[in-house]
C-alpha positions as CSV (number, residue, x, y, z in Angstrom):
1,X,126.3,26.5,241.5
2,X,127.5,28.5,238.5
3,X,129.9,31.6,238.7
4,X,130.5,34.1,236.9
5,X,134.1,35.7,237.0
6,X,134.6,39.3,235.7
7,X,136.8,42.2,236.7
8,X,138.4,45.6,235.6
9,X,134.7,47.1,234.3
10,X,136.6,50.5,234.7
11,X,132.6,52.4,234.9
12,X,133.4,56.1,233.9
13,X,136.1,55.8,231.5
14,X,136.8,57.5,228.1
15,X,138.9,56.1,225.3
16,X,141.0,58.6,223.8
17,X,138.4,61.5,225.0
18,X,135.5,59.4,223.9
19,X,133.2,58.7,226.7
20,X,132.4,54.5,227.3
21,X,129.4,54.7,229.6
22,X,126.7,54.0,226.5
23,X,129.0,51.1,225.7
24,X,129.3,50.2,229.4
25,X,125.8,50.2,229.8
26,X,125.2,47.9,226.6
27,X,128.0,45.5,228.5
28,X,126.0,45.3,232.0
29,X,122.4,44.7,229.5
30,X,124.9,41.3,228.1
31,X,125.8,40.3,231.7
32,X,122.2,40.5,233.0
33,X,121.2,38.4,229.9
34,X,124.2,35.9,230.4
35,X,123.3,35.6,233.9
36,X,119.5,34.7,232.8
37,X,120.0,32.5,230.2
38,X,123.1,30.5,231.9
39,X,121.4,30.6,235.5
40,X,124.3,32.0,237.2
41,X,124.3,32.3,240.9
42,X,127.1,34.5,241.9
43,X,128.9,37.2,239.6
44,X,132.1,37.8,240.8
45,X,133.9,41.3,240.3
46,X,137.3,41.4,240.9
47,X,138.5,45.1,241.1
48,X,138.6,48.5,239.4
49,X,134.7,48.6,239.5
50,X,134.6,52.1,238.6
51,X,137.7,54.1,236.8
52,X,138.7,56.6,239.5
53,X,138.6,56.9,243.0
54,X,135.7,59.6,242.7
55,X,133.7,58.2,239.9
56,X,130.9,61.1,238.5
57,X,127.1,61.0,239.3
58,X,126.2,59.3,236.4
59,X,128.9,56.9,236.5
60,X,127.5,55.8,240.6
61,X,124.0,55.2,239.0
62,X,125.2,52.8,235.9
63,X,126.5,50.7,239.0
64,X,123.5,50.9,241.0
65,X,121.3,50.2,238.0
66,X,123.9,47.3,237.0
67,X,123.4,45.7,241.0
68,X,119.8,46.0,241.1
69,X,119.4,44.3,237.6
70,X,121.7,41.3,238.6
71,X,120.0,40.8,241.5
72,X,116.9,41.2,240.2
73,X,117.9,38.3,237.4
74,X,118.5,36.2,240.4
75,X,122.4,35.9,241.1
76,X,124.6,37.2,244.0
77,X,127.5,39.6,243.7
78,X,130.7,39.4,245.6
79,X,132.8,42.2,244.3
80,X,136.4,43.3,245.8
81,X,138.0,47.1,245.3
82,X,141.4,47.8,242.8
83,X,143.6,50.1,242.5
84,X,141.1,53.0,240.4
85,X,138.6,52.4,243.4
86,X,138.7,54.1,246.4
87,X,138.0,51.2,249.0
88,X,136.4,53.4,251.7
89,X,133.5,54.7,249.3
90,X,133.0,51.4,247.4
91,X,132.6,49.6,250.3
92,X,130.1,52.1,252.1
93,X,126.8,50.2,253.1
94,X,128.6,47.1,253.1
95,X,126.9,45.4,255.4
96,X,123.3,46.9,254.5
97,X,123.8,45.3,251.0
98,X,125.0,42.1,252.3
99,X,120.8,41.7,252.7
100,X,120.1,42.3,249.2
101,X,122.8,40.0,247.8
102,X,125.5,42.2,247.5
103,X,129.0,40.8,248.9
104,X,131.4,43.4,249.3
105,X,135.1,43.0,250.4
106,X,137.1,46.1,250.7
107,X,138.5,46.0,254.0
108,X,141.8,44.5,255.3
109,X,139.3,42.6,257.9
110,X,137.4,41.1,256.0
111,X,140.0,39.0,254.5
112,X,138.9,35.8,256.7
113,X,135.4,36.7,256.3
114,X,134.4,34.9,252.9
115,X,130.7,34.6,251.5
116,X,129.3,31.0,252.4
117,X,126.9,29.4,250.2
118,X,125.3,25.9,250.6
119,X,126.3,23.4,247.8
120,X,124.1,20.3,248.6
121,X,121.2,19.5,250.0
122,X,122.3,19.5,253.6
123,X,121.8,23.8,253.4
124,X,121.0,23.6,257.2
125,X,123.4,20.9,258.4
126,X,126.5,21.8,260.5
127,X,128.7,19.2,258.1
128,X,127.4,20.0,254.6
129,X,129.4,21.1,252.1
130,X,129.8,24.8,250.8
131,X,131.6,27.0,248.9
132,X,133.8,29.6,250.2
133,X,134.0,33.1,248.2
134,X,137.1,35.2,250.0
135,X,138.0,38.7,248.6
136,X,141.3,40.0,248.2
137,X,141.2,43.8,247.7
138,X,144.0,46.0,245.9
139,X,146.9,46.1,248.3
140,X,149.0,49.0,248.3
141,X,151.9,48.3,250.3
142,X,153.2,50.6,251.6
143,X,149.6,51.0,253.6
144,X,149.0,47.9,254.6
145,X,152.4,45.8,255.8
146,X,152.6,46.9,259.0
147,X,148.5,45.7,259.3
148,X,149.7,43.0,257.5
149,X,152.0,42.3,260.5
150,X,155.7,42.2,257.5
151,X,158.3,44.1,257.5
152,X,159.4,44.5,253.8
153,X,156.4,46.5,251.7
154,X,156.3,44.5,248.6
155,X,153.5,43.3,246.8
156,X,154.6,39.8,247.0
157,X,154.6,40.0,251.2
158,X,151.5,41.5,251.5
159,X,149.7,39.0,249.1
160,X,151.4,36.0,250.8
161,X,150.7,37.5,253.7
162,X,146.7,38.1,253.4
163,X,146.6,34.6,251.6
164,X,148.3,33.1,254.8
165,X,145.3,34.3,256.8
166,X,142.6,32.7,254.3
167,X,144.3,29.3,254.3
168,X,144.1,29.8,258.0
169,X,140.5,30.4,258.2
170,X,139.8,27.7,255.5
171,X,141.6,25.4,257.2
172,X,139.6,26.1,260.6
173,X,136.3,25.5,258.3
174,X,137.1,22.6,256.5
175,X,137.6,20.6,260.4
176,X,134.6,18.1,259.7
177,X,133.2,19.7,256.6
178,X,133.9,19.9,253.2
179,X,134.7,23.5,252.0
180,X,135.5,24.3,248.6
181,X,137.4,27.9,248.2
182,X,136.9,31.0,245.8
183,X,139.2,33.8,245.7
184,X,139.2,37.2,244.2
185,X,142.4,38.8,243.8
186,X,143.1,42.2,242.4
187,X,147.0,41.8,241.4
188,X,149.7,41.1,238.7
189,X,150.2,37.7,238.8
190,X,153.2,36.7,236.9
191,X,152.8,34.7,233.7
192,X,150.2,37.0,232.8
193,X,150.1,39.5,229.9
194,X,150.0,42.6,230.1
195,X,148.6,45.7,227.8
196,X,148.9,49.5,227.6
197,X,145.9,50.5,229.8
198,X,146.8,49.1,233.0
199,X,148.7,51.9,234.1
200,X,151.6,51.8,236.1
201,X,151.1,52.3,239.7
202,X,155.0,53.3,240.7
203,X,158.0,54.2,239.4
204,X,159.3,51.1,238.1
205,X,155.8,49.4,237.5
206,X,153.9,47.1,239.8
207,X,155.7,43.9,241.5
208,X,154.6,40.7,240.5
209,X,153.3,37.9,242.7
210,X,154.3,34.5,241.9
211,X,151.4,32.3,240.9
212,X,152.1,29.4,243.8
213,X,150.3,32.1,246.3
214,X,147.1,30.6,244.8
215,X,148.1,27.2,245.4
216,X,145.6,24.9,247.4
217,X,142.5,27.6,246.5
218,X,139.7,25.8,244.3
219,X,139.6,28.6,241.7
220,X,141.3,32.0,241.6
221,X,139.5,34.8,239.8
222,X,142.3,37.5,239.1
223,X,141.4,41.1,237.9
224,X,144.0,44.2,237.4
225,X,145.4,42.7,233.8
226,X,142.9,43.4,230.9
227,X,143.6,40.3,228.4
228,X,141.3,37.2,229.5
229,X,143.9,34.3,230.1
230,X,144.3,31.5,231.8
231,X,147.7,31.2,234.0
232,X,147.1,27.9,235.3
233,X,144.0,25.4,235.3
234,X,142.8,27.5,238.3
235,X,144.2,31.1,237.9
236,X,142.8,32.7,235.6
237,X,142.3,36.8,234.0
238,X,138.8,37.5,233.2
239,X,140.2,40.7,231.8
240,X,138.1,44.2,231.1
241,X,134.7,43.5,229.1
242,X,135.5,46.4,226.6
243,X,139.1,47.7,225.3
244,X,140.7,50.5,227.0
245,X,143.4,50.9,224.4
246,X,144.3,49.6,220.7
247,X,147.1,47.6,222.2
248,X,143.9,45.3,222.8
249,X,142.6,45.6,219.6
250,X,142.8,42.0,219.2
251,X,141.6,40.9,222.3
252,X,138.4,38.6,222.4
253,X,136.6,40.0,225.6
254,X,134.8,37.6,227.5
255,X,134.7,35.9,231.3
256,X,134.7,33.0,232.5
257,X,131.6,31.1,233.9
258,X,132.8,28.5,236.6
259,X,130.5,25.2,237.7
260,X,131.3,24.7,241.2
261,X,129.3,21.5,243.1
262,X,129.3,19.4,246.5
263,X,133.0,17.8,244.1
264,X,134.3,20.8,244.4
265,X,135.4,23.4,241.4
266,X,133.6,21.7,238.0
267,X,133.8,23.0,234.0
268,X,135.3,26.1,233.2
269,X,134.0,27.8,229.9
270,X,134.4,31.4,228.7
271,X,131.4,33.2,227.3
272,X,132.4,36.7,225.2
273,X,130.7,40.1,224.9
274,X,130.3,41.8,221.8
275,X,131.8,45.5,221.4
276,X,129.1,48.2,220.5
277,X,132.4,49.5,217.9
278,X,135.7,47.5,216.8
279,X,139.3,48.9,217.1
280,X,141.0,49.2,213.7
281,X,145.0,49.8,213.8
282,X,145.9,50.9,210.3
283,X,149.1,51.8,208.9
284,X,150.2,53.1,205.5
285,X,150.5,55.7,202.7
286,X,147.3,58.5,203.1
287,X,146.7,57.8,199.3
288,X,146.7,54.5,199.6
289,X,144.3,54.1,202.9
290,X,142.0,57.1,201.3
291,X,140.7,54.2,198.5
292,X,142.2,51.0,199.3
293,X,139.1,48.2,199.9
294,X,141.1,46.1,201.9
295,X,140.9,48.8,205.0
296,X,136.7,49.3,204.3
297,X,135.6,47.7,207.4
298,X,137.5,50.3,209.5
299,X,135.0,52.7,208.2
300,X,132.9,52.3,211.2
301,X,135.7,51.7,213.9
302,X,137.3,53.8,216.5
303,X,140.9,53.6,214.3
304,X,144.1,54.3,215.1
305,X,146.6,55.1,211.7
306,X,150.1,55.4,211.6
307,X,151.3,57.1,208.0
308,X,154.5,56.2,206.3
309,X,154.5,59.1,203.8
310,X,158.2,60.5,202.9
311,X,156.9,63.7,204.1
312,X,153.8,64.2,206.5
313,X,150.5,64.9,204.4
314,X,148.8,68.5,205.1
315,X,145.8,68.7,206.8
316,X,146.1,64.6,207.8
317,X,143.9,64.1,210.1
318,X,141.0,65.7,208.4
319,X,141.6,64.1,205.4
320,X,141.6,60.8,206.7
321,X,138.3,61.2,208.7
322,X,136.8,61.9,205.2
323,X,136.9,58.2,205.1
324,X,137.3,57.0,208.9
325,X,135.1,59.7,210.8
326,X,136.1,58.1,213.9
327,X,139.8,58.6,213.9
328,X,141.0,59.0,217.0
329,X,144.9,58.6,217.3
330,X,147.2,59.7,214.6
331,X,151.1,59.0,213.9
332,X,153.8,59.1,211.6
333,X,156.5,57.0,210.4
334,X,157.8,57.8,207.4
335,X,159.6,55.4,205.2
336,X,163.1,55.8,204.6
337,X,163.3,58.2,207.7
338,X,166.4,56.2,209.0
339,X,168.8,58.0,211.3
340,X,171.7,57.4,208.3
341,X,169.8,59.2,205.9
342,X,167.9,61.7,208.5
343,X,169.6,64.9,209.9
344,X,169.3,66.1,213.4
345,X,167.7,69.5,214.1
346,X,170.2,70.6,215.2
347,X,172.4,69.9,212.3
348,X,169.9,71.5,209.9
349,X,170.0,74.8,211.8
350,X,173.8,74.8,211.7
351,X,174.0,74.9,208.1
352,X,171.1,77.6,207.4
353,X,172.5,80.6,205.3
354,X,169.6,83.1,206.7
355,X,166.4,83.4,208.6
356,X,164.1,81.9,206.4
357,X,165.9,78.7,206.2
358,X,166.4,78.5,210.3
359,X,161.9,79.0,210.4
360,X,162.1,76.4,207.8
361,X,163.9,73.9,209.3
362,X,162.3,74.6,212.5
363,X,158.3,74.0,210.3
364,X,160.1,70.4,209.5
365,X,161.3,69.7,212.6
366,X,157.9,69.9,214.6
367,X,155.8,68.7,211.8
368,X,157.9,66.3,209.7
369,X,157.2,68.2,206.5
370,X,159.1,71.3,205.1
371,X,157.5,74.7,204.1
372,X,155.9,74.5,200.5
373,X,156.1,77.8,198.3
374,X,153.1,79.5,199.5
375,X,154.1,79.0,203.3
376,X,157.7,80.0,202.7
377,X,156.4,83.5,201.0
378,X,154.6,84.1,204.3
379,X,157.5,83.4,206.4
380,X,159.6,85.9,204.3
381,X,157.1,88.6,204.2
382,X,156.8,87.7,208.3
383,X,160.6,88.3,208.6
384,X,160.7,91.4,206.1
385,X,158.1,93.4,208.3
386,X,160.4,92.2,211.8
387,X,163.3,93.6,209.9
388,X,161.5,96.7,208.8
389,X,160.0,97.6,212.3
390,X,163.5,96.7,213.6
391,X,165.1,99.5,211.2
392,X,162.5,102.0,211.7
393,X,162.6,101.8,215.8
């Protein structure tokens, strides 16, 4: 059999207000044709199928249309729920799309009920070996230790907790039979690395679980973290198949396809997806990114620029879409802007002689750049009529 590991598809969301879903859709048309041309039999999905826990009308069908095509290319789906899904609605029908090949495993009980598949020729013999798939949903908790049956509501507990009950159950299959064992886990495993879109889930950020949880399982497909990486020989991040932030501009987004046979887990390789757009993260002076060659490839990227001008250029932003239309975060960080050679705000308004130079100092304080001539006329005309009306009331 040949698996295919993937996770964190995050269906509905926008980067930096841009919407994802034709890029989405051009990922799920490179799974179906992966799953094709490198006969998979099972996709896994581990987690955060869709971005939020009420995912739009549009957002429902790209899944539907995304099951229905990898079925219809001839693999089976075992999918588990993450933290942006809402468990309940994901895994409605459950059991109705078990028939058409579609595995889900949402609930708490259906921790020590895997999806069996055949891995020799002995499909209908008692003692033939087969591959268990078991699903680990997104555990929050605070909701599910006392379910759990621990007392302290930390992520580590409630992991070691629900993989205590599928080494039980595996154990109570593999009694005169060979089983080999598949688990999806939604979860931050330590070792692994993390990047500015996984969001934090608490104050303090999410409690890692310590990779020896794992032990004894024939391959772990992880999801939650959105870099692909391996953490051990069998834990492994698929990561998401598109960025969700420049902090993964570098990324290379791929899965992982996984041989599994009656020997148990086999070659691991990663296949990669090609982005419908690249990320560009560019930093510099405006004059010099308006013309320089070196940055002519971002032309066509979703870029993110940082500008290290003295003083913040006018009209930035618009400027620099003249050249990178697709601009989408802007920052500044001007050079020579130390705190040594810098004065505070407040300092500035302490030693203004009149009104003009307190607006002044304010215009530099919110936008980096003091008042040229033409906007410091305005500002004194502004303040002469407030005086005048002041006089005349």
């Amino acid at each position: 059999m040949r698996l295919l590991h993937t996770s964190d598809w995050h269906l509905g969301r926008s980067f930096h207000g841009v919407g994802m879903l034709d890029a989405q859709r051009a990922f799920i048309d490179q799974l179906v044709s992966c799953v094709r041309d490198e006969a998979v039999d099972v996709v896994l999905i581990a987690g955060d199928v869709y971005d939020r826990a009420l995912p739009g009308v549009d957002v429902v069908r790209l899944l539907d249309d995304a099951l229905v095509a990898l079925t219809g290319a001839g693999a089976q789906v075992v999918l588990t729920s993450g933290n942006h899904d809402s468990a309940i609605r994901l895994g409605f029908a459950s059991r109705l799309l078990e028939r058409g090949g579609v595995h889900l495993r949402t609930r708490l009980s259906e921790l020590e009920q895997p999806v069996l598949f055949a891995l020799d020729d002995e499909a209908d013999a008692v003692d033939g070996a087969v591959l268990a798939i078991y699903g680990i949903p997104w555990l929050e908790p605070r909701l599910v230790a006392e379910q759990l049956g621990v007392g302290t509501a930390s992520h580590f507990e409630v992991t070691r907790a629900a993989t205590d009950l599928i080494r039980a159950d595996l154990a109570a299959r593999s009694a005169g039979r060979t089983v080999h064992s598949v688990v999806l886990a939604h979860t931050f495993a330590s070792g692994g690395i993390s990047s500015e879109s996984e969001r934090d889930l608490s104050i303090g950020g999410v409690g890692a679980v310590p990779l020896d949880l794992f032990d004894g399982f024939g391959y772990t497909a992880l999801g939650h973290l959105h870099g692909r990486q391996e953490l051990s020989p069998t834990v492994r991040y698929s990561g998401s198949p598109l960025a969700y932030s420049f902090s993964e501009a570098k990324h290379r987004k791929g899965s992982w396809l996984v041989d599994v046979d009656a020997d148990g887990i086999g070659a691991v390789r990663e296949v990669l997806w090609t982005a419908p757009r690249t990320l560009a993260v560019l930093r510099g002076k405006l004059a010099e990114l308006l013309v320089s060659e070196e940055h002519a490839w971002a032309e066509s990227a979703y870029c993110q620029i940082t500008l290290t001008d003295a003083q913040r250029p006018a009209q930035a932003m618009e400027r620099l879409r003249t050249r990178f239309p697709d601009t989408l975060v802007l920052g500044f960080d001007p050079e020579g802007a130390g705190a040594a050679t810098k004065s505070s705000y407040s300092s500035r308004l302490a030693g203004a002689t009149d009104d003009l130079a307190v607006c002044c100092s304010f215009l530099e304080h919110v936008r980096g750049r003091g008042a040229d001539d033409g906007e410091a006329a305005v500002l004194a005309q502004a303040l002469e009529a407030v005086r005048l009306e002041g006089i005349s009331r």
